[in-house]
N, C-alpha and C positions, 0 to 999 in steps of 0.2 A: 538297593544298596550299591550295584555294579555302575548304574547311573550316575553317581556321583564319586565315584573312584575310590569304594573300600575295594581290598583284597579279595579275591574266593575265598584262599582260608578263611578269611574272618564273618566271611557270609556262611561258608562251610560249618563254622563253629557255631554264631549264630542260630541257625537252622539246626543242628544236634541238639543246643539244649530248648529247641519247642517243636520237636518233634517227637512223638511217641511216648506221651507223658499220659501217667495212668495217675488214678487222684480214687481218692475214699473221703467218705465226710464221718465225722464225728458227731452224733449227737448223745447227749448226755454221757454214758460212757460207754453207748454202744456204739461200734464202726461197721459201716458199710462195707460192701464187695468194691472191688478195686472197676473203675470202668474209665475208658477213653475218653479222651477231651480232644477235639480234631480243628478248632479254632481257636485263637483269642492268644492272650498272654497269660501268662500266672498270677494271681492273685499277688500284689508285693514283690515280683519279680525285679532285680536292679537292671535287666536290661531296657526295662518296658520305656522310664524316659528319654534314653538314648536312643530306639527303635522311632520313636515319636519326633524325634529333634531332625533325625535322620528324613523320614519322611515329609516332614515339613520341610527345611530345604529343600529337597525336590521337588515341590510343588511351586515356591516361591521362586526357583533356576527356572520351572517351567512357564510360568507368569512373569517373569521376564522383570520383577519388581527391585 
């Protein structure tokens, strides 16, 4: 993201909300123990197309297209 000239804050921000996220799953109507997730985006999350849009332009800056 630095690469193509967002803010730190906003990388800073960013980065708070996908890291240190704990998740449980629900089946029937028992729940699970709470357990860490250490890759990926969140299921439905609204930053994930932006994160995507993001990335792709810099790949497309770096292929020179």
């Amino acid at each position: 993201m630095g690469h193509i000239g967002i803010p730190n804050k906003l990388i800073r921000l960013t980065k708070a909300t996908m890291e240190i996220s704990t998740y449980c799953v629900k089946i029937g109507t028992v729940m699970t123990g709470d357990f860490k997730v250490g890759t990926g985006l969140k299921q439905g999350d609204g930053l994930a197309p932006s994160i995507f849009n993001i990335t792709l332009e810099y790949v497309i800056r770096q292929l020179q297209v």
